[in-house]
Structure formats: structure tokens, C-alpha cells
N, CA, C and O atoms as a Tripos MOL2 file, in Angstrom:
@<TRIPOS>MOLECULE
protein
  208   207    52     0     0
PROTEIN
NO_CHARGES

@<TRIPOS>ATOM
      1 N         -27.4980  -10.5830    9.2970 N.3       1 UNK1
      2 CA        -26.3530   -9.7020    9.5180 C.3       1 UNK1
      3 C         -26.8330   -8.3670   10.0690 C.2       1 UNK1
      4 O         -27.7250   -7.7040    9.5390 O.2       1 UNK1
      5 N         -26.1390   -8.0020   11.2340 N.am      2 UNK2
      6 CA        -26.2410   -6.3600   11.8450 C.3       2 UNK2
      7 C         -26.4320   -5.3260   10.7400 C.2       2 UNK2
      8 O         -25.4380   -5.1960   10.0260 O.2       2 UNK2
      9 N         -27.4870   -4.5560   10.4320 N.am      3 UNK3
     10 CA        -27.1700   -3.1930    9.5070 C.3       3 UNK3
     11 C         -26.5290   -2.4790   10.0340 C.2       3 UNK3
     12 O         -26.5800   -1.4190    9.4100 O.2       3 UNK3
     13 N         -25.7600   -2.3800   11.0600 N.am      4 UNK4
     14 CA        -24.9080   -1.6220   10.9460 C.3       4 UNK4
     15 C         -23.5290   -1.7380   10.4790 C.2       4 UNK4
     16 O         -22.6840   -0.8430   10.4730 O.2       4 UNK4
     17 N         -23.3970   -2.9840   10.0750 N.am      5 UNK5
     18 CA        -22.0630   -3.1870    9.9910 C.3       5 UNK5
     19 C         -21.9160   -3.7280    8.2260 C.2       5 UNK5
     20 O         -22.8360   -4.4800    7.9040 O.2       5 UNK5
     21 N         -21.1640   -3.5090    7.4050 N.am      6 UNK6
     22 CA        -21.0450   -3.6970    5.8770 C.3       6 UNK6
     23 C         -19.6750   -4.7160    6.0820 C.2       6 UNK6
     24 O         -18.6070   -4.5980    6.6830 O.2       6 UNK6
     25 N         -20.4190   -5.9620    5.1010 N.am      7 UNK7
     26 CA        -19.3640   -7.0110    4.7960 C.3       7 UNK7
     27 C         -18.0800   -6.3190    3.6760 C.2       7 UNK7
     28 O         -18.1550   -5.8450    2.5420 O.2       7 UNK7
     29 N         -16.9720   -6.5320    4.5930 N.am      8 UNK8
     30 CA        -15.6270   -5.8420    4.0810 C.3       8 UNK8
     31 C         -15.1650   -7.1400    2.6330 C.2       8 UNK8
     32 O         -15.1640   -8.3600    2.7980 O.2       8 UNK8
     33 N         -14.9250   -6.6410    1.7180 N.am      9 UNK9
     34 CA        -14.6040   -7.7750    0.4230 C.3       9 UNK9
     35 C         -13.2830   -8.5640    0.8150 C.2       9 UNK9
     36 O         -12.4210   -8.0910    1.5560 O.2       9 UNK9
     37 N         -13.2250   -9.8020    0.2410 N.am     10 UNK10
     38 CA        -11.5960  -10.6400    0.5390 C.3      10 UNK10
     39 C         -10.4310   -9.6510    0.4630 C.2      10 UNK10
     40 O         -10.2730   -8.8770   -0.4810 O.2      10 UNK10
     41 N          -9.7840   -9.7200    1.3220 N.am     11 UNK11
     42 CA         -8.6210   -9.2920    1.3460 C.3      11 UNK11
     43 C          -6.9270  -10.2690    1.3060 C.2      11 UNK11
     44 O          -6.5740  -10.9710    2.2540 O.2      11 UNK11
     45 N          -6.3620  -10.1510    0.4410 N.am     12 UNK12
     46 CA         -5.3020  -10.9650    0.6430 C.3      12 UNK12
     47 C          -3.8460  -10.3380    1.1330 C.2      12 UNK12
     48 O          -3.4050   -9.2540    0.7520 O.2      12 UNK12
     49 N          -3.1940  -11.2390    2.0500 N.am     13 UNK13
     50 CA         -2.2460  -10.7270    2.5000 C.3      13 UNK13
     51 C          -1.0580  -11.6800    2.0360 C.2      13 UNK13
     52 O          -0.8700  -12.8670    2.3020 O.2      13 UNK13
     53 N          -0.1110  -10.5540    1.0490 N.am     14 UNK14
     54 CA          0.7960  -11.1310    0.4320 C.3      14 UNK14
     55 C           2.2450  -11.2540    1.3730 C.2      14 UNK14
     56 O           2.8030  -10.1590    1.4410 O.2      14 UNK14
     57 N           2.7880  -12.0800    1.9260 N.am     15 UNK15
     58 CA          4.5090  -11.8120    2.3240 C.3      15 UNK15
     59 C           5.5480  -11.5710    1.7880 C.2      15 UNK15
     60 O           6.6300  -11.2230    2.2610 O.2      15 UNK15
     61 N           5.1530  -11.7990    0.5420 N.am     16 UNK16
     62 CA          6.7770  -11.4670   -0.5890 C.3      16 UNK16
     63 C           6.6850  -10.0350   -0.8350 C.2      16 UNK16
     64 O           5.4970   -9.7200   -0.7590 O.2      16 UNK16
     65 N           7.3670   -9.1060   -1.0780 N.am     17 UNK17
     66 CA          7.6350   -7.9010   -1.0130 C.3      17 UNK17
     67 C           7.5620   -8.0520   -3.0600 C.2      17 UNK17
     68 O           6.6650   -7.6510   -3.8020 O.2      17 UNK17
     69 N           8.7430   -8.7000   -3.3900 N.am     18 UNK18
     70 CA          8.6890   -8.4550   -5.0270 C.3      18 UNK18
     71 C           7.1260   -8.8390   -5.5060 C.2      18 UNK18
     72 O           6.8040   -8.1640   -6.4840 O.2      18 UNK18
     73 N           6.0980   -9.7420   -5.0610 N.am     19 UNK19
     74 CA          5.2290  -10.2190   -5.5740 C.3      19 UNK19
     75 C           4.1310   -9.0690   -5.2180 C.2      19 UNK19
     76 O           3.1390   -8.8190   -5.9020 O.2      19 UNK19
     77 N           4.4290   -8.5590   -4.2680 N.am     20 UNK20
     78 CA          3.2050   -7.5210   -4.1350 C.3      20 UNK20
     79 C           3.4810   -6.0580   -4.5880 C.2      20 UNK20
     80 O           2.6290   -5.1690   -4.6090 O.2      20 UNK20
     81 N           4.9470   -5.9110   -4.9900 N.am     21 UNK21
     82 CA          4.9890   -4.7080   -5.8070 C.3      21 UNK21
     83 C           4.3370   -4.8700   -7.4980 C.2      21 UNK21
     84 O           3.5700   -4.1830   -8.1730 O.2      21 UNK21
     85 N           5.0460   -6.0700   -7.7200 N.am     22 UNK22
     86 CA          4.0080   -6.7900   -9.2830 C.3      22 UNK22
     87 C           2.7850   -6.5980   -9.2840 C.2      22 UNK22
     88 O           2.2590   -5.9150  -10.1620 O.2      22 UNK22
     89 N           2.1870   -7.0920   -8.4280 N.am     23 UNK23
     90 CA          0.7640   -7.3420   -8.2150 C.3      23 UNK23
     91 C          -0.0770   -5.8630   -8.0810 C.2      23 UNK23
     92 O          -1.2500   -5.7970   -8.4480 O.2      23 UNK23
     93 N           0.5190   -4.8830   -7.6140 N.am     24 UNK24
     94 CA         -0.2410   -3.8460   -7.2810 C.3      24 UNK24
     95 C          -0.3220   -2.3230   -7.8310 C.2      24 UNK24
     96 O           0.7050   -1.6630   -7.6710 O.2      24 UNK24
     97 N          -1.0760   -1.8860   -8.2620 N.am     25 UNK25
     98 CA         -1.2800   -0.8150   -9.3180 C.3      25 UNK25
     99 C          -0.9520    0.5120   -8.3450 C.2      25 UNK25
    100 O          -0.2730    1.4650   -8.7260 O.2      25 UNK25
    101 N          -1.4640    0.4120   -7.2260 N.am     26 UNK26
    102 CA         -1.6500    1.6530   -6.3310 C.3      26 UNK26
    103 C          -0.7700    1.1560   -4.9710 C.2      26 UNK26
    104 O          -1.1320    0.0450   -4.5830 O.2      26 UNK26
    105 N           0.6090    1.9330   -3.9600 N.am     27 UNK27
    106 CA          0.6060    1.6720   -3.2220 C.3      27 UNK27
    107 C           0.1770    2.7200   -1.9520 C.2      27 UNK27
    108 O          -0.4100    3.5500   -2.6470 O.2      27 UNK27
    109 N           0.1060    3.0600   -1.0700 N.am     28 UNK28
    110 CA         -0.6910    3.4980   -0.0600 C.3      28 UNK28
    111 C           0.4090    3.1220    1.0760 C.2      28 UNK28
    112 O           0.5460    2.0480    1.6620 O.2      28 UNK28
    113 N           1.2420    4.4730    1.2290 N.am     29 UNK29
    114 CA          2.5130    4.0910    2.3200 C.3      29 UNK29
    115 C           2.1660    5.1520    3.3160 C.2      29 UNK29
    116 O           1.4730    5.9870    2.7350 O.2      29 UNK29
    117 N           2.4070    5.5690    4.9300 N.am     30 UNK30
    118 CA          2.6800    6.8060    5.3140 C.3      30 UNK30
    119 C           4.5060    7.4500    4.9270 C.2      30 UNK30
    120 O           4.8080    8.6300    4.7530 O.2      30 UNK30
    121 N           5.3120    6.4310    4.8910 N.am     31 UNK31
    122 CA          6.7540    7.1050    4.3430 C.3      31 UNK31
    123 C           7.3150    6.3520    2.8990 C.2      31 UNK31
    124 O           7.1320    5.2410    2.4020 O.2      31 UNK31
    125 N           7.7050    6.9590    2.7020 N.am     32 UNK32
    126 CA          8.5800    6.7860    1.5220 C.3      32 UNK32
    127 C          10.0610    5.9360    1.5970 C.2      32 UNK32
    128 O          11.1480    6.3590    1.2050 O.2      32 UNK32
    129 N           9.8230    4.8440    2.1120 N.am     33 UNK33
    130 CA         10.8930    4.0190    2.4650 C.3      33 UNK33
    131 C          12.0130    3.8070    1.1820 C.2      33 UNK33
    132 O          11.6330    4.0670    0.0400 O.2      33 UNK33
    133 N          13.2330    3.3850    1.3920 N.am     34 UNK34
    134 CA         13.8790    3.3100    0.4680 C.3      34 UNK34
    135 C          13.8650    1.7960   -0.5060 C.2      34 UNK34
    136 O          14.6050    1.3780   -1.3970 O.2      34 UNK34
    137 N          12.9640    1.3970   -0.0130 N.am     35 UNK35
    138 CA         12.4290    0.0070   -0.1200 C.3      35 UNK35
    139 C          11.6280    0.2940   -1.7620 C.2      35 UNK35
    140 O          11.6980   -0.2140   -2.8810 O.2      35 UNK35
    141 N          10.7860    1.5370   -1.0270 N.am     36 UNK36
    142 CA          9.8500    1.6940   -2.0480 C.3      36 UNK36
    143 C          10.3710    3.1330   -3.7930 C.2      36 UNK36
    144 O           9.6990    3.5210   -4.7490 O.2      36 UNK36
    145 N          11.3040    3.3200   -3.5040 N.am     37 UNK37
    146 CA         12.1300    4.6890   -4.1190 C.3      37 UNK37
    147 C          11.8890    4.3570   -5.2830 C.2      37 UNK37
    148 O          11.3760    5.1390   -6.0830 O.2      37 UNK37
    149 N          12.2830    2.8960   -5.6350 N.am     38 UNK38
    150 CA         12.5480    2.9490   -7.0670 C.3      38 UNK38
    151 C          10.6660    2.5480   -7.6860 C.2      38 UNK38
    152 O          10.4250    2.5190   -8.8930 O.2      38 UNK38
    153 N           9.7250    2.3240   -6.7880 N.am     39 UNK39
    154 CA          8.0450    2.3310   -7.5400 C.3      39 UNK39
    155 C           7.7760    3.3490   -6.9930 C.2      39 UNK39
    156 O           6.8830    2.9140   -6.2670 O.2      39 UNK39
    157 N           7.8600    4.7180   -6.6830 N.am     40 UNK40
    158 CA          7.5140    5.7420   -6.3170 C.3      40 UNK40
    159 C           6.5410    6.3150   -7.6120 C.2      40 UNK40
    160 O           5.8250    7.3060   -7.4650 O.2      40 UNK40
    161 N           6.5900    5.8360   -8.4200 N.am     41 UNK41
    162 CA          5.6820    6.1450   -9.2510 C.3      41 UNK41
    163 C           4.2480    5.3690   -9.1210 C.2      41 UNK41
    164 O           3.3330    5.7310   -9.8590 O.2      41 UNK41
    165 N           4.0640    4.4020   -8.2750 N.am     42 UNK42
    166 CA          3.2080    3.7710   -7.9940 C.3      42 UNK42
    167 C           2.7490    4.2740   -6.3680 C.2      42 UNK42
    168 O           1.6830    3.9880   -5.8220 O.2      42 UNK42
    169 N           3.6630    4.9440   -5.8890 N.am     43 UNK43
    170 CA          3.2090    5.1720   -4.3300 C.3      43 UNK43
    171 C           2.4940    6.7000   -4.2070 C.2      43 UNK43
    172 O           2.7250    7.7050   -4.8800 O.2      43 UNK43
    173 N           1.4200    6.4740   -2.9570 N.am     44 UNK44
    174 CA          0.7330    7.7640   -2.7790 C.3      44 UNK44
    175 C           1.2620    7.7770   -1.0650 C.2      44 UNK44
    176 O           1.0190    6.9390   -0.1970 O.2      44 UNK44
    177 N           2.0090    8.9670   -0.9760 N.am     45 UNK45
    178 CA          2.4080    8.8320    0.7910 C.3      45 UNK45
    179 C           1.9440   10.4860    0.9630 C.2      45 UNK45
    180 O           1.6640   11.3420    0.1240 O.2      45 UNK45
    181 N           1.9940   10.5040    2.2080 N.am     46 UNK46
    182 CA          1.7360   12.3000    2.8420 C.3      46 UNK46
    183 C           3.7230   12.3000    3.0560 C.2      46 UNK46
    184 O           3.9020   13.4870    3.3310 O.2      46 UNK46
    185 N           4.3030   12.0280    3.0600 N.am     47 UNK47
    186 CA          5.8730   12.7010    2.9700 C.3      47 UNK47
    187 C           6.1700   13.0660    2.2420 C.2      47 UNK47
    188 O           6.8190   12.3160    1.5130 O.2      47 UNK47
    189 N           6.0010   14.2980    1.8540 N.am     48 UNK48
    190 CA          6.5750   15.0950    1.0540 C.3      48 UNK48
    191 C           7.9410   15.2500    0.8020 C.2      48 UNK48
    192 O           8.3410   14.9400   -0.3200 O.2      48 UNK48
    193 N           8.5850   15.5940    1.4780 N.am     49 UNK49
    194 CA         10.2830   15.6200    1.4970 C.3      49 UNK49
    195 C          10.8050   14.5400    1.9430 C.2      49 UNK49
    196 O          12.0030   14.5830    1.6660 O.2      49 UNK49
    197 N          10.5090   13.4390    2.5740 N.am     50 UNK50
    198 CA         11.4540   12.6370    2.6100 C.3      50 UNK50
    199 C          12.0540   12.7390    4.0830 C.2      50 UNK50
    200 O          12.8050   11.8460    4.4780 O.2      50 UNK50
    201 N          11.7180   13.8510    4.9230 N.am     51 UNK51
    202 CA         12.3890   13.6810    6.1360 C.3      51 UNK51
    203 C          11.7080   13.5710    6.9590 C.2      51 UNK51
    204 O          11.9190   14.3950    7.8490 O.2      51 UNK51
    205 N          10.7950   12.8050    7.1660 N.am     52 UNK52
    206 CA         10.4310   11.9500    8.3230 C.3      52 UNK52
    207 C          11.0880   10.8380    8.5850 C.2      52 UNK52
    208 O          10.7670   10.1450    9.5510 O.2      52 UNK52
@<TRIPOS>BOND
     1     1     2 1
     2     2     3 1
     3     3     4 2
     4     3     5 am
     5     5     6 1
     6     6     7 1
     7     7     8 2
     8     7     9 am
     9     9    10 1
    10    10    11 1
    11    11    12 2
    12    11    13 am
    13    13    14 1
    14    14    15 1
    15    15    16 2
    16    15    17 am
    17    17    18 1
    18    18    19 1
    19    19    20 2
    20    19    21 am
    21    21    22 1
    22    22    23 1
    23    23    24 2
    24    23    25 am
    25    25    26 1
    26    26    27 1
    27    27    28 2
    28    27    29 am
    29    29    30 1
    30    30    31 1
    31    31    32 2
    32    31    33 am
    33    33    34 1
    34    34    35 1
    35    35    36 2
    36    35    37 am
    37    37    38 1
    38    38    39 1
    39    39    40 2
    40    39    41 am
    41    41    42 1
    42    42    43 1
    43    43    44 2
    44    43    45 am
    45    45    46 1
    46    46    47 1
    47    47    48 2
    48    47    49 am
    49    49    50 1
    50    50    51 1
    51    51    52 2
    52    51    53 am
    53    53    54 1
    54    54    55 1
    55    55    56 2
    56    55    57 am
    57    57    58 1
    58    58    59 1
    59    59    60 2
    60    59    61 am
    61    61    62 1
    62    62    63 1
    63    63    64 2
    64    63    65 am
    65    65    66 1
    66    66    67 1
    67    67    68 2
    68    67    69 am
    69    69    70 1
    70    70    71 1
    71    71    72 2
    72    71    73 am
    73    73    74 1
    74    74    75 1
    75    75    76 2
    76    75    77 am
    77    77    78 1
    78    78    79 1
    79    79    80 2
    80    79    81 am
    81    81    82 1
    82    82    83 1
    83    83    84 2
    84    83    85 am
    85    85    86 1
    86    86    87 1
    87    87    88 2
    88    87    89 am
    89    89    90 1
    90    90    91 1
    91    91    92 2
    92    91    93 am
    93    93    94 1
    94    94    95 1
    95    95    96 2
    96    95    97 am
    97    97    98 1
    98    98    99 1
    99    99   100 2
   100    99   101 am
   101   101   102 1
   102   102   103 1
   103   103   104 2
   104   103   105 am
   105   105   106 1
   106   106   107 1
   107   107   108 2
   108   107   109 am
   109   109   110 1
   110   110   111 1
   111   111   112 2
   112   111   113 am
   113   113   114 1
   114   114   115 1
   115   115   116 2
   116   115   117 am
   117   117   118 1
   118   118   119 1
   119   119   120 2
   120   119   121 am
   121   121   122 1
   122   122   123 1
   123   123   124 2
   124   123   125 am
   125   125   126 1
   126   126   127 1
   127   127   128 2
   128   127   129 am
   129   129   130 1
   130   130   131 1
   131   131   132 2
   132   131   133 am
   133   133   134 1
   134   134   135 1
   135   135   136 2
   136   135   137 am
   137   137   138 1
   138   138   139 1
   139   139   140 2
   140   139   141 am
   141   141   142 1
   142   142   143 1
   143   143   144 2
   144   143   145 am
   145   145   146 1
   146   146   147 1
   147   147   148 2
   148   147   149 am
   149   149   150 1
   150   150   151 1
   151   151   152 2
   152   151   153 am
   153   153   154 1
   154   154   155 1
   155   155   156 2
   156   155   157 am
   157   157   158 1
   158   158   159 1
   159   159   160 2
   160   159   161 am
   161   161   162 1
   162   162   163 1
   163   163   164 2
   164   163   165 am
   165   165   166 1
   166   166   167 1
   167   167   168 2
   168   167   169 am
   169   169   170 1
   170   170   171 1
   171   171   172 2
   172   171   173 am
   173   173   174 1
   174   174   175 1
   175   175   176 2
   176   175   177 am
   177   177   178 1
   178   178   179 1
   179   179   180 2
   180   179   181 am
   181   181   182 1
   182   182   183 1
   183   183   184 2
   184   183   185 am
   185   185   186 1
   186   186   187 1
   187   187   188 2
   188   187   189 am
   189   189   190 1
   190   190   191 1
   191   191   192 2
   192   191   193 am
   193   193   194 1
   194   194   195 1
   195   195   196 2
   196   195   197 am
   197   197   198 1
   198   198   199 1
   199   199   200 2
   200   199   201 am
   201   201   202 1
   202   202   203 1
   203   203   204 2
   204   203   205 am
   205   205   206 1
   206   206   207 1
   207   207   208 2
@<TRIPOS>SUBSTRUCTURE
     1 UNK1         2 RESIDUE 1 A UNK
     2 UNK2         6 RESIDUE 1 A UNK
     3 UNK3        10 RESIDUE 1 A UNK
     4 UNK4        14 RESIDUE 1 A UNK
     5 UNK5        18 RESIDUE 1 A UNK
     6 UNK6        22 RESIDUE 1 A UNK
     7 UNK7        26 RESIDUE 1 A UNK
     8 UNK8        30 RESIDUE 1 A UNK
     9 UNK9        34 RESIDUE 1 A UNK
    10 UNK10       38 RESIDUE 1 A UNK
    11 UNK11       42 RESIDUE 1 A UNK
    12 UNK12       46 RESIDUE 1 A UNK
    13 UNK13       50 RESIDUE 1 A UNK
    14 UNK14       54 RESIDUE 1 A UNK
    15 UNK15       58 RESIDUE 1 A UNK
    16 UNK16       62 RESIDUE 1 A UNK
    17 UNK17       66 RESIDUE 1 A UNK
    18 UNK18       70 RESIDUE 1 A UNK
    19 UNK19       74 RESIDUE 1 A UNK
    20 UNK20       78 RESIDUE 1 A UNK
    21 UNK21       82 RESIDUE 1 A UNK
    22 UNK22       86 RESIDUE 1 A UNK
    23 UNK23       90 RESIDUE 1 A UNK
    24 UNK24       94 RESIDUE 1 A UNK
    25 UNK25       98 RESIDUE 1 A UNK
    26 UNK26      102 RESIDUE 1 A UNK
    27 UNK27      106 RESIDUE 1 A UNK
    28 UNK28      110 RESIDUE 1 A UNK
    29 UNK29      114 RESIDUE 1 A UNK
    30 UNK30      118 RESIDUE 1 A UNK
    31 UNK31      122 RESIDUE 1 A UNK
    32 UNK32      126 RESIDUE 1 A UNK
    33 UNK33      130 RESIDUE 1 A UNK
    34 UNK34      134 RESIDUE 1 A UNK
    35 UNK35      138 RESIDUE 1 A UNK
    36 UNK36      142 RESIDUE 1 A UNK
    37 UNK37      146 RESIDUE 1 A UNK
    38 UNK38      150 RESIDUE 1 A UNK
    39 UNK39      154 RESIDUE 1 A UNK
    40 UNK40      158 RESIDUE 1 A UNK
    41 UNK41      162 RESIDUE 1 A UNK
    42 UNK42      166 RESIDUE 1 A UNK
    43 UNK43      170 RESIDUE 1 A UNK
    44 UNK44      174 RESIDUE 1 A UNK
    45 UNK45      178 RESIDUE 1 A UNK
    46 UNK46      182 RESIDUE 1 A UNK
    47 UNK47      186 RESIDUE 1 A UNK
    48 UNK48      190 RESIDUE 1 A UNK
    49 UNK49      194 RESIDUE 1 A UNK
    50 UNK50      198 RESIDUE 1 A UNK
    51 UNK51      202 RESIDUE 1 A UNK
    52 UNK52      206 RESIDUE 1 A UNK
């Protein structure tokens, strides 16, 4: 393997929306969708206010 390059760990890609809000401790959004309002306690976004 190249040293320059570091093997990235499994990644899984979930399609259900309810199964990956269950599943996930931390979410990592750029907006604050209304999708996500009610786990906002689980989300880290840079939108502060909401109006983007």
C-alpha cells in the first residue's frame, strides 16, 4: 500500500432516514432541515439561526 495514502475504516450507507436517526449518536448536517428539528439535540450544524 502507497504511504501516502491511510486505509479509510468501513463505512455504511444507510437509506432509511428513521433507521439512521436510531442508529446515530452524533449528526453532522450543514442546515438544520426540518427533517432534522425534532433530533436537534443530536445535530452539530454551522446554522445558527435557521435562515439559510
Amino acid at each position: 500500500m502507497n504511504q501516502r495514502f491511510k486505509r479509510i475504516p468501513f463505512s455504511k450507507v444507510i437509506n432509511n432516514f428513521e433507521v439512521f436517526i436510531q442508529s446515530s449518536d452524533v449528526i453532522v448536517a450543514n442546515r438544520l432541515s426540518d427533517d432534522l428539528k425534532p433530533f436537534k439535540h443530536k445535530v452539530y450544524t454551522r446554522d445558527l439561526y435557521s435562515c439559510d
